[in-house]
C-alpha positions, 0 to 999 in steps of 0.5 A, spaced: 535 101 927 530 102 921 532 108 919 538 105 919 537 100 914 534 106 910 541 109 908 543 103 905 540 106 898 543 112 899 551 109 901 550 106 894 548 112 890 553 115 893 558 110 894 560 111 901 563 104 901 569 106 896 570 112 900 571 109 906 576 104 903 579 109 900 580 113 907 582 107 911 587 104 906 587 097 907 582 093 902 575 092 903 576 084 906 579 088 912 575 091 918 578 098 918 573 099 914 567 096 917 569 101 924 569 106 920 563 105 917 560 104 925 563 110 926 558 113 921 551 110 923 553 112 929 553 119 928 547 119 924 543 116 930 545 123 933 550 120 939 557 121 940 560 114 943 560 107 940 559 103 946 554 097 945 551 100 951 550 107 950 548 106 942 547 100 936 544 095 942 539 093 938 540 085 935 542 086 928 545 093 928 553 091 927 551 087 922 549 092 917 556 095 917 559 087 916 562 086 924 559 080 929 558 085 934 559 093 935 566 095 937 568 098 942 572 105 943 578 102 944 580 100 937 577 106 934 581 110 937 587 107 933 584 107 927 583 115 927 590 116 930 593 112 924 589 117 919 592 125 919 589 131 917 590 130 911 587 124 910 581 126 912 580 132 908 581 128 901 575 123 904 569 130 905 573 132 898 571 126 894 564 126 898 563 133 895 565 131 888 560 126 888 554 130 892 555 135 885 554 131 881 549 128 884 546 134 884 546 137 891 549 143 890 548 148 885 555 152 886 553 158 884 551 161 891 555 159 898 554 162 905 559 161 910 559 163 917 562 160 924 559 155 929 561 156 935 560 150 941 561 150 948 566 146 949 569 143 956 576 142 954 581 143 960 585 146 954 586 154 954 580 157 949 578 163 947 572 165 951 565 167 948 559 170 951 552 168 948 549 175 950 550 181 954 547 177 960 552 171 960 558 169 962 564 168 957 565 160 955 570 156 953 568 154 945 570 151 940 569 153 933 567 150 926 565 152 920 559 152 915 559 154 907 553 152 906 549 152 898 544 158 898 540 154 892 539 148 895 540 149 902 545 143 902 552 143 907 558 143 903 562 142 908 563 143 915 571 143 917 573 145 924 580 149 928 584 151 932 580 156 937 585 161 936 584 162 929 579 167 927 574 167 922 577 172 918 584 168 918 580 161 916 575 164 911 580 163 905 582 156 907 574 154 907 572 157 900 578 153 898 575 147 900 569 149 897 572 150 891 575 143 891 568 141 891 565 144 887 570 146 882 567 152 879 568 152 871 569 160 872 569 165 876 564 170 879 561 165 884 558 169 890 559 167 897 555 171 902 557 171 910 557 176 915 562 182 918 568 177 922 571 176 915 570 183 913 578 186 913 581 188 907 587 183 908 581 177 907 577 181 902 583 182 898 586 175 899 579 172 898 578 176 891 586 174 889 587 168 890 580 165 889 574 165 884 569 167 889 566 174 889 564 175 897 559 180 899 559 182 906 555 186 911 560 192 913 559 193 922 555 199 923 561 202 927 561 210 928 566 211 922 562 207 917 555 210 920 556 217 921 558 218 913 552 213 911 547 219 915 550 224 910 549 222 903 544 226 899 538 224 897 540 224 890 545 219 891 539 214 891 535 211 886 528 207 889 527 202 885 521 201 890 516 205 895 520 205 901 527 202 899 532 206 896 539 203 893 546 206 893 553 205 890 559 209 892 565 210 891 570 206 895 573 210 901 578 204 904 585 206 904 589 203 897 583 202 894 586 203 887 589 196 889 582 192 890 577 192 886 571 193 893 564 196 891 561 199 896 553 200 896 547 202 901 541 200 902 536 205 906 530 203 908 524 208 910 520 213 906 519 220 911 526 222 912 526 222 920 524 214 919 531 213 914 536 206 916 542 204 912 545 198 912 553 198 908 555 192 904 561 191 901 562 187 894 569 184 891 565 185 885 560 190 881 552 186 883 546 190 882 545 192 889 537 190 888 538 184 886 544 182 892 539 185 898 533 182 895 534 176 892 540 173 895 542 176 901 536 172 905 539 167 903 544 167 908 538 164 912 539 158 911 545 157 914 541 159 921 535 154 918 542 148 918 545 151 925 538 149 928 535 142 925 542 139 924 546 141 931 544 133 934 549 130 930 554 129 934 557 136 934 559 137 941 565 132 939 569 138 936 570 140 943 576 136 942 583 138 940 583 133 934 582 136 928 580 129 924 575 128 929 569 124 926 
């Protein structure tokens, strides 16, 4: 409960109580937003239900949201029924808006990547499997962009199951976009191989003022060419690493502005590695692996410290879960 009563300066600086009232509609007089603003302590204490018995028990909790008591599921259920997706897209927008300017966020380097979570939904889901040795599972997906400077969420939405991360890539970036507000072009978004399709790259560079930077999947037809290049094709701007930028070999490429470049690690050449990225913009291939392409960690550093807050909630179908 003190931690609790410890995030009243941070509702004011960040003025959560406006948003709240801006999200529920009614005045602040009214109790919508008081629910509301429940539903939020609730969340920071790492639990998922609202129940007296099951979290904000302690004498004096409810009155740090302005109610006599704490309040039950059923009036919440509701409250969140009356709001639609849009609606609760608009409030992590504005949120956004005042964490920038606050200085939470540099936005000038963004990882995005998928977070799966076991779900026990009795609804059809695709199925996925931690490793080689496990059974597949029911998951539902979330989706992270993370900023890379600061290691601070963006924004964290949440689909369908059956939308692939290459088909909500572009949809993220807007939202981070929204957020953010680049005043220019040429910020970088680094993430991993599921977004990497030509479609997306292009749809992403077209229609966005990001410049994606992806590892390419180590697929026979990408690995076999890598394993052919001459030795003067790389420059070492270092003992043991070696660099490279090719030429684009994807199909249309003319129409696409990709930039393909290797990385070879090893110094004898029986102890040669390549990786294959690819860039929708021309980036020093030394500075995109060796200053922000580790980066991209801090994502999994996220994944790893913020999991207790109430993320198994996505299981649901509803998509302005709290």
């Amino acid at each position: 409960m003190v931690g609790l009563w410890l995030l009243v300066p941070e509702h004011l600086r960040l003025g959560t109580w406006q948003l709240v009232c801006g999200w529920t509609g009614p005045p602040g007089e009214r109790i919508a937003p008081r629910i509301a603003l429940q539903l939020i302590h609730a969340a920071a204490l790492c639990v998922a239900g609202v129940r007296e018995k099951r979290t904000l028990s302690q004498k004096g909790g409810a009155r740090l949201h302005g109610l006599p008591c704490v309040v039950a599921d059923l009036p919440v259920h509701p409250l969140l029924g009356a709001r639609s997706v849009a609606d609760a897209q608009r409030l992590p927008v504005a949120l956004g808006l005042l964490r920038r300017a606050s200085g939470h966020s540099q936005g000038t380097l963004l990882v995005i990547d998928p977070h799966r979570i076991r779900s026990s939904s009795k609804r059809q889901r695709r199925r996925h499997r931690t490793d080689a040795a496990s059974s597949p599972t029911k998951v539902a997906q979330t989706f992270v962009v993370l900023d890379a400077d600061t290691a601070q969420p963006v924004c964290c939405p949440t689909g369908t199951s059956a939308r692939t991360v290459s088909q909500a890539t572009p949809a993220w970036l807007e939202l981070a976009r929204a957020m953010l507000q680049p005043e220019t072009s040429g910020v970088l978004v680094l993430a991993d191989a599921e977004p990497c399709t030509q479609e997306r790259l292009h749809e992403v560079h077209q229609s966005t003022q990001f410049d994606l930077l992806v590892p390419l999947p180590m697929q026979p037809a990408v690995r076999q060419p890598l394993a052919l290049l001459p030795p003067e094709c790389f420059s070492r701007p270092w003992a043991g690493v070696a660099t490279a930028t090719l030429p684009c070999q994807l199909p249309n490429a003319q129409t696409h502005p990709f930039v393909p470049f290797v990385q070879r690690l090893g110094e004898p050449p029986d102890a040669w590695t390549c990786k294959a990225f690819l860039a929708t913009a021309d980036y020093d291939a030394v500075d995109a692996r060796t200053r922000d392409s580790p980066k991209r960690w801090h994502i999994e550093e996220f994944f790893n410290a913020n999991q207790a807050l109430g993320w198994h909630r996505a299981g649901t179908h509803n998509l302005n879960i709290r």
